[in-house]
MINU-376067 format. One record per residue (C-alpha): residue in three letters; residue number from 0; x, y negated, z. Coordinates in steps of 0.05 Angstrom, whole numbers. Example, Ala and Ser with C-alpha at 12.3 -4.5 7.8 and 13.67 -1.06 7.14 Angstrom:
% MINU-376067
  mise  bati      c1      c2      c3
   ALA     0     246      90     156
   SER     1     273      21     143
% end
This chain:
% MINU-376067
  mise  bati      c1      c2      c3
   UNK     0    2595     534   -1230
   UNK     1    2589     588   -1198
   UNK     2    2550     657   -1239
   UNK     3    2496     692   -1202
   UNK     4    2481     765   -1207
   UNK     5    2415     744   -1230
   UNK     6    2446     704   -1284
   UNK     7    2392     642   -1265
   UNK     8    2440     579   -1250
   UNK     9    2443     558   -1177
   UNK    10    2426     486   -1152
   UNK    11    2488     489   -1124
   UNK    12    2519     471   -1192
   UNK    13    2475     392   -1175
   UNK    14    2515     347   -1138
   UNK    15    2445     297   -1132
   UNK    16    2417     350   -1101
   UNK    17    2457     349   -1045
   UNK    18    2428     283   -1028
   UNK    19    2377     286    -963
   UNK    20    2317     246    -947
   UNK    21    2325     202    -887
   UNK    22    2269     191    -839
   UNK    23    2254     122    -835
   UNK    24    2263      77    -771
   UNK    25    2215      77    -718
   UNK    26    2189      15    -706
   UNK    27    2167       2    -646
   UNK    28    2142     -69    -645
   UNK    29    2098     -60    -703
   UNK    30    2032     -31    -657
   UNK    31    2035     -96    -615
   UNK    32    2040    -145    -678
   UNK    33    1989    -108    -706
   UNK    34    1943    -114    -641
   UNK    35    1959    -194    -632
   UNK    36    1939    -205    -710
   UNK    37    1871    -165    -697
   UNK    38    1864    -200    -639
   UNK    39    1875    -279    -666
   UNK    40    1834    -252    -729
   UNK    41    1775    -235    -681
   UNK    42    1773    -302    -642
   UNK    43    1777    -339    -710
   UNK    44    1716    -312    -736
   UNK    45    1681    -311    -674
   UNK    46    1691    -386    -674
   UNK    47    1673    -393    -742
   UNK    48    1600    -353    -721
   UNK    49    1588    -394    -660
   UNK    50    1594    -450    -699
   UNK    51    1553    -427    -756
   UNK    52    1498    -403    -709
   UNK    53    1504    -472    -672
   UNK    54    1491    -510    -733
   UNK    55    1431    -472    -766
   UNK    56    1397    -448    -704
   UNK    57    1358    -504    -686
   UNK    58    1323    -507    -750
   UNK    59    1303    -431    -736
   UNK    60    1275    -442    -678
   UNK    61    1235    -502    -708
   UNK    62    1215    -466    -768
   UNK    63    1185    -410    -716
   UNK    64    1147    -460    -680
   UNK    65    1112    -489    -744
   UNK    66    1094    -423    -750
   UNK    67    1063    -404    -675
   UNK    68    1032    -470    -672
   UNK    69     993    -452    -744
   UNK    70     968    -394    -712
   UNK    71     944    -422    -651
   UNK    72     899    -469    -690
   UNK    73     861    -408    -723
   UNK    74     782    -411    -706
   UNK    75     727    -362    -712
   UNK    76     688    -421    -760
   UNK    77     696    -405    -832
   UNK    78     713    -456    -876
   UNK    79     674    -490    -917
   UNK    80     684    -468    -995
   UNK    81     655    -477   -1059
   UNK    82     586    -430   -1058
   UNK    83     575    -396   -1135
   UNK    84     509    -409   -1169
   UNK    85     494    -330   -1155
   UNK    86     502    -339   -1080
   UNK    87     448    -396   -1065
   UNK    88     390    -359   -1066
   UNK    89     428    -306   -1020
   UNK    90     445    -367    -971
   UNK    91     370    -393    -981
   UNK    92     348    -329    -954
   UNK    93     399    -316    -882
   UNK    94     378    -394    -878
   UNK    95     312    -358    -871
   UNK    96     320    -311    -829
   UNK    97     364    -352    -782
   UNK    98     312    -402    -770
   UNK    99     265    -333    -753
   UNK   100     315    -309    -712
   UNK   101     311    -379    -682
   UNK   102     230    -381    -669
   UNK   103     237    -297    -638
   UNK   104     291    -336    -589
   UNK   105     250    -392    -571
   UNK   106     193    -334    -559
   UNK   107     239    -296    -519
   UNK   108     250    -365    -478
   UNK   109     170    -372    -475
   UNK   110     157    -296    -452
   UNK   111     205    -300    -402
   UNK   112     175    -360    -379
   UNK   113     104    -327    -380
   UNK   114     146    -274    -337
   UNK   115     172    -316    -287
   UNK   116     101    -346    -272
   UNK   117      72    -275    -269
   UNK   118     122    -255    -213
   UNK   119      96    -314    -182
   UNK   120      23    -313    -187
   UNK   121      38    -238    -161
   UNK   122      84    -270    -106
   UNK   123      18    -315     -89
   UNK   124     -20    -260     -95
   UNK   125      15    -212     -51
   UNK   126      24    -271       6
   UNK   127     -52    -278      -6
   UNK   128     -75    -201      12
   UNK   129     -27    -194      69
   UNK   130     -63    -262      98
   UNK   131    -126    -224      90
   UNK   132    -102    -163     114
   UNK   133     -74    -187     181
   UNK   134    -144    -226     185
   UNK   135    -182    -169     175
   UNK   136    -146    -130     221
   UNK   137    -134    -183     280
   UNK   138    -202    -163     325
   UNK   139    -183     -89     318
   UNK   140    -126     -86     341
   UNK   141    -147    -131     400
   UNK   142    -187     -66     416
   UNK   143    -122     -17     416
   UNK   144    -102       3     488
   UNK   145     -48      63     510
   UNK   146     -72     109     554
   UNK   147     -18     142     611
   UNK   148     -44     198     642
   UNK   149     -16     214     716
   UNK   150     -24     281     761
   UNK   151     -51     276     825
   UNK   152      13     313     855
   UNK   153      84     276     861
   UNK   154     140     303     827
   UNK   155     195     317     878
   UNK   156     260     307     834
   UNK   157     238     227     833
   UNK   158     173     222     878
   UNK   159     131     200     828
   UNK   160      73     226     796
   UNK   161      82     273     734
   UNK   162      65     244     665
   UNK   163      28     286     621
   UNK   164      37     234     569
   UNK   165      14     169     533
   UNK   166     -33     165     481
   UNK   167     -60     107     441
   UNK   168    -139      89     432
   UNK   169    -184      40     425
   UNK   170    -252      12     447
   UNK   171    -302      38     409
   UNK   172    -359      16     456
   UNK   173    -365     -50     500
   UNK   174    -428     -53     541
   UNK   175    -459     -98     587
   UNK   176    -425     -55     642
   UNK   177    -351     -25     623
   UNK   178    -311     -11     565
   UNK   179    -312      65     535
   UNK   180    -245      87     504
   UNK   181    -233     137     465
   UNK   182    -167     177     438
   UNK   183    -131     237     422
   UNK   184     -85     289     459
   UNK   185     -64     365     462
   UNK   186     -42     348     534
   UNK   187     -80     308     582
   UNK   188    -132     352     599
   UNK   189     -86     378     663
   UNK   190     -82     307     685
   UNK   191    -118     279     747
   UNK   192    -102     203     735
   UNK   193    -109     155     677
   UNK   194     -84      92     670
   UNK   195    -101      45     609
   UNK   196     -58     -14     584
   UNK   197    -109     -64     547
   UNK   198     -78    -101     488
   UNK   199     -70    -168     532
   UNK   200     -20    -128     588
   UNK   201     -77    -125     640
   UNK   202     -80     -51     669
   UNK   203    -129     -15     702
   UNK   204    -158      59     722
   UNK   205    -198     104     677
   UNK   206    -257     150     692
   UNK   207    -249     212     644
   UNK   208    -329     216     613
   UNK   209    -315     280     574
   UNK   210    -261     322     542
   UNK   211    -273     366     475
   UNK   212    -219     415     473
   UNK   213    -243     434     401
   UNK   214    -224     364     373
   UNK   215    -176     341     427
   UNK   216    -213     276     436
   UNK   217    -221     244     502
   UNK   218    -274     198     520
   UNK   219    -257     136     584
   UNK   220    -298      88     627
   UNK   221    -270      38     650
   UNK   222    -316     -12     690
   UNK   223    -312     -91     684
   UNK   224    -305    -103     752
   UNK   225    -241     -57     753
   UNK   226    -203    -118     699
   UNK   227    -199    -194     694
   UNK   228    -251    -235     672
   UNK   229    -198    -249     626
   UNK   230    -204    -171     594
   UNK   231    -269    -178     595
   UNK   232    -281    -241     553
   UNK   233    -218    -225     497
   UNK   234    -226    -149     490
   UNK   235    -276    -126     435
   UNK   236    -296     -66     404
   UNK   237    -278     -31     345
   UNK   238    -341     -19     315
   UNK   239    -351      51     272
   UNK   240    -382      32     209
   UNK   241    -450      42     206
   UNK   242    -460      76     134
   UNK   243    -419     132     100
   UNK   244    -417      90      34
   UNK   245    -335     102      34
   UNK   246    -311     114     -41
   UNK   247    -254     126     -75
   UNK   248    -205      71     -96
   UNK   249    -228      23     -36
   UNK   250    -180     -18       0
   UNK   251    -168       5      68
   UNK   252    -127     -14     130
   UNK   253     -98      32     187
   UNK   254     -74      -4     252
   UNK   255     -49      27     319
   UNK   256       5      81     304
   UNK   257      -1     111     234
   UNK   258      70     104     223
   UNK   259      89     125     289
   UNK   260     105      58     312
   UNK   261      64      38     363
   UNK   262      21     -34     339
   UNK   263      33     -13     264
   UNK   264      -7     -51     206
   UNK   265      -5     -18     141
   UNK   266     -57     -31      78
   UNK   267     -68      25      16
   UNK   268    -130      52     -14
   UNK   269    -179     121      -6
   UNK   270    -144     180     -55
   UNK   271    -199     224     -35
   UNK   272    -266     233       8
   UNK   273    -267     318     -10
   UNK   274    -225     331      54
   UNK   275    -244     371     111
   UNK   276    -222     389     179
   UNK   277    -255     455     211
   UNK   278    -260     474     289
   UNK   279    -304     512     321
   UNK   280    -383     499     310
   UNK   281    -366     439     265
   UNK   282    -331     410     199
   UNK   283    -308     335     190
   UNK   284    -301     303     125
   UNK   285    -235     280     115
   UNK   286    -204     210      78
   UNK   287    -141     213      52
   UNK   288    -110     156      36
   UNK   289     -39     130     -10
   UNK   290     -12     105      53
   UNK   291      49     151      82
   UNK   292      41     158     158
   UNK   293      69     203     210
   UNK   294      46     273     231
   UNK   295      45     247     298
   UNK   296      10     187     275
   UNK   297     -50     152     302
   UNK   298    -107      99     305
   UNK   299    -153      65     260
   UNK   300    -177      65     184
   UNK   301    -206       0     169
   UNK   302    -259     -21     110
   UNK   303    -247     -96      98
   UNK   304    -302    -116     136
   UNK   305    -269     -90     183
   UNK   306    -308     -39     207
   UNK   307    -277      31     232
   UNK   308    -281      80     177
   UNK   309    -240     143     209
   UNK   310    -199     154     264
   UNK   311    -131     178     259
   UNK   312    -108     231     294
   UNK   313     -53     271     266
   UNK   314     -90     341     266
   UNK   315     -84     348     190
   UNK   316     -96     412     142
   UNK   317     -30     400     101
   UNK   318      23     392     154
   UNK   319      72     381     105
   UNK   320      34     323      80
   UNK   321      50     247      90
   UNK   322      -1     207      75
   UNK   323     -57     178     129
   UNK   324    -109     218     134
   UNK   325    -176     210     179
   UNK   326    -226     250     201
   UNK   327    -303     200     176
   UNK   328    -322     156     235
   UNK   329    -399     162     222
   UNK   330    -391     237     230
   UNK   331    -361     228     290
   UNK   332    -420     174     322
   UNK   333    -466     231     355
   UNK   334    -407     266     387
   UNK   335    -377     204     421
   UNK   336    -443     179     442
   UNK   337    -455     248     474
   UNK   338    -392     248     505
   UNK   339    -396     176     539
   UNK   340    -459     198     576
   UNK   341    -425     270     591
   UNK   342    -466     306     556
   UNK   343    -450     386     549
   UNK   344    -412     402     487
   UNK   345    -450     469     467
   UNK   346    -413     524     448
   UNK   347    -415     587     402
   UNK   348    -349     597     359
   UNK   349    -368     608     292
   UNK   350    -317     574     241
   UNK   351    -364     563     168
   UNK   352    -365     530     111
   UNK   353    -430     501      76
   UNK   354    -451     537      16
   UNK   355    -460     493     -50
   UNK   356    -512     497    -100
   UNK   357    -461     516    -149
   UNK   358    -440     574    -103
   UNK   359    -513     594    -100
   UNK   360    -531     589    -169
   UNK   361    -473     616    -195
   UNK   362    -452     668    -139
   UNK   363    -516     683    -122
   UNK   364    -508     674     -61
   UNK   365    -557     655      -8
   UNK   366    -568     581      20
   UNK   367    -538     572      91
   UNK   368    -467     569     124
   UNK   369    -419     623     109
   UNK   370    -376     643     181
   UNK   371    -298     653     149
   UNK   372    -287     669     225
   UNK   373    -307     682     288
   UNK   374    -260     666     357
   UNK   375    -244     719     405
   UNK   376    -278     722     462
   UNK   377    -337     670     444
   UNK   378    -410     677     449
   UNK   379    -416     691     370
   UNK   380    -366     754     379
   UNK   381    -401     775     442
   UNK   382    -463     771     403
   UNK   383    -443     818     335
   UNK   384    -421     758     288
   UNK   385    -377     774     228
   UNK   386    -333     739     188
   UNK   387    -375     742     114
   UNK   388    -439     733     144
   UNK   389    -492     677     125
   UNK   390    -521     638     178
   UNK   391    -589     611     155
   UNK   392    -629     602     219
   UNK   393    -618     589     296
   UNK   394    -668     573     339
   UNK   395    -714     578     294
   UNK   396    -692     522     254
   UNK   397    -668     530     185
   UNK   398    -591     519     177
   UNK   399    -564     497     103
   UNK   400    -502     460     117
   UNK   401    -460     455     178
   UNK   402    -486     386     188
   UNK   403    -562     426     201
   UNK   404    -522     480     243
   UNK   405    -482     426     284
   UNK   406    -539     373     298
   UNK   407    -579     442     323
   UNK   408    -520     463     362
   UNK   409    -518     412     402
   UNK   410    -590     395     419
   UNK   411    -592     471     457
   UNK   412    -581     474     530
   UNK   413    -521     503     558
   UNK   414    -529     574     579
   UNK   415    -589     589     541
   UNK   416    -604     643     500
   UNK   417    -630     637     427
   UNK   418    -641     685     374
   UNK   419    -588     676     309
   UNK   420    -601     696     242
   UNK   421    -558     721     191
   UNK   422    -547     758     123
   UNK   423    -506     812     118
   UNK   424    -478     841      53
   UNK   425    -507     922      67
   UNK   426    -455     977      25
   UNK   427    -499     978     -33
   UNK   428    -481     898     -52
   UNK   429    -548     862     -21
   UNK   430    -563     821      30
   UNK   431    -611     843      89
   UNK   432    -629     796     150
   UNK   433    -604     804     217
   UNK   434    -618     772     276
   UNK   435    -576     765     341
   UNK   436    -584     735     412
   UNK   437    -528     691     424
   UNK   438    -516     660     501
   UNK   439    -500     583     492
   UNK   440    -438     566     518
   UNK   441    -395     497     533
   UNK   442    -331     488     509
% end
């Protein structure tokens, strides 16, 4: 043994010691062995799942199908069950109110029968009044005609005579000797020709009778040996009704062009009979009616007798309004008569307003017209008539409405002179008389 300095003994003294470790062997067939054995293992119990799946699938599948097709047979119907003793008079009662519900169904059923045979009888009904209406209407609108009016002078872009338009009217007077038309224009007075279409297509010349530039009407002869015998025999008259007994809520008919539409036939009822429109030296009751027209709209208010009412003419107060309005036929009877025998139309230029009785009760204010204006350049202004004065007398007869001062009006001579009185409010608040000499003038 050999001694250390350290005196500890050294391993060198241990033969066994000596002895090393040896690495073992590499193997090098030992990763493939161990692949094939995983591999064969894997295949085997594959197999052995496959064949396990193979023989306990089927009765899966049919288990799951027993249990879709249970589902499948599930209905909204409850079964029927065993009711507790607590539960009857509960079930007595819904039996109740089911056969309830059952009798407010069956009214249902009934009302909505009862509804279907009111949309019927109003079917009926509806069929029925437009029967009547195109009944009522039928010999008026025989009396339509359209007016062309022609210049005496050819144009010479075409060599043909300039139009000045084409207006509709209507017969409102068939004597033993000609037909006398009436309508309504802004524009024909330039013209030198007229040429009326009657409602059967037969055509003929017009005589103008009169003009009224205040109202725009136009007033036509046309003579019955100027038309067929034809014309003669089928065109009537539209007759202006002979009372003023129009009232609110009556069933009216406009024909001609209310609408716009030339030959138009549309039915409604009066809204209101308080509706005026003013010109010079006269004031027209107006009827308004639930009927929308055109602003350009023309023709004929019927009653159902069938009887003209109002004439249609588009000059209307409210331009923005579109409903038929027409100016009251009867008021209209003296001034177309007049005009068909071409009569003057006398002339001063007041524009009034009759003052009511509540006015002069309650304004006290005195009876007679009051003038809102006067036109430039007319006899009134020449003769010292303001705007706020009363007009209570002229000629000598006393004036209370502008029916009194119209009807007076007209039964003067043209160029005469005539003494006009008026009140005048004075700066201390009263009225004092005045009287003017005013030159009659036509219009």
């Amino acid at each position: 043994m050999v001694k250390r300095s350290d005196k500890k003994p050294s391993s060198e003294n241990y033969s066994f010691i000596k002895e090393t470790i040896k690495e073992r062997p590499t193997d090098r067939k030992s990763p493939v062995k161990k692949f094939l054995t995983a591999a064969v293992c894997g295949v085997i119990f594959g197999g052995c799942a496959v064949g396990t799946v193979a023989l306990f699938l089927p009765g899966v599948i049919e288990t799951i199908e027993d249990s879709t097709d249970h589902h499948t047979e599930v209905t909204l119907v409850p079964a029927v069950t065993e009711v507790p003793a607590g539960r009857k008079e509960q079930e007595q009662t819904e039996t109740g109110e089911g056969m309830a519900n059952t009798k407010v169904s069956g009214q249902n059923e009934a009302q909505s029968s009862t509804a279907e045979d009111i949309a019927v009888k109003d079917m009926v009904a509806d069929d029925a009044w437009a029967e009547q209406v195109r009944n009522v209407a039928e010999v008026p609108r025989k009396a339509l005609v359209r007016i062309l009016a022609l210049g005496n002078d050819a144009d010479l872009l075409d060599d043909s005579f300039l139009k000045y338009g084409e207006e509709e009217g209507f017969v409102f007077l068939k004597n033993d000797e000609a037909f006398y038309i009436m309508t309504y224009s802004d524009n024909m007075n330039d013209a030198g020709k007229f040429q009326v279409t009657f409602s059967n297509g037969d055509m003929a010349d017009a005589t103008l009778c009169k003009s009224d530039s205040r109202t725009g009407f136009l007033v036509f002869r046309i003579p019955f040996t100027d038309v067929k015998d034809a014309t003669v025999k089928d065109i009537p008259q539209a007759a202006l009704a002979g009372d003023d007994d129009i009232e609110l809520m009556d069933a009216v008919i406009a024909v001609g062009s209310p609408t716009g539409d030339y030959d138009s036939l549309v039915s409604g009822m009066i809204t209101s009979v308080t509706g005026t429109m003013k010109v010079a030296d006269e004031e027209y009751g107006m009827l308004t009616t639930n009927m929308v027209g055109s602003e350009e709209g023309s023709g004929l208010l019927l009653n159902m007798a069938g009887d003209v009412v109002g004439i249609i003419c588009g000059r209307q107060e409210d331009a923005n309004s579109s409903v038929i309005r027409a100016i009251e036929a009867t008021q209209l009877r003296s001034l177309l008569e007049g005009m068909a025998n071409g009569d003057d139309i006398c002339y001063i230029g007041i524009h009034g307003a009759t003052i009511s009785e509540y006015q002069v009760e309650n304004l006290e204010l005195p009876d007679g017209i009051y003038v809102d204006s006067v036109e430039p350049d007319s006899p009134a202004m020449a003769a010292g008539v303001q705007s706020g004065d009363i007009v209570h007398t002229l000629d000598g007869q006393e004036i209370r409405s502008m029916d009194d001062y119209s009807s007076t009006l007209q039964s003067l001579n043209r160029e005469s002179k005539v003494k006009l009185e008026v009140y005048r409010r004075n700066s201390y608040g009263t009225y004092v008389n005045v009287e003017l000499n005013v030159i009659i003038k036509e219009k």
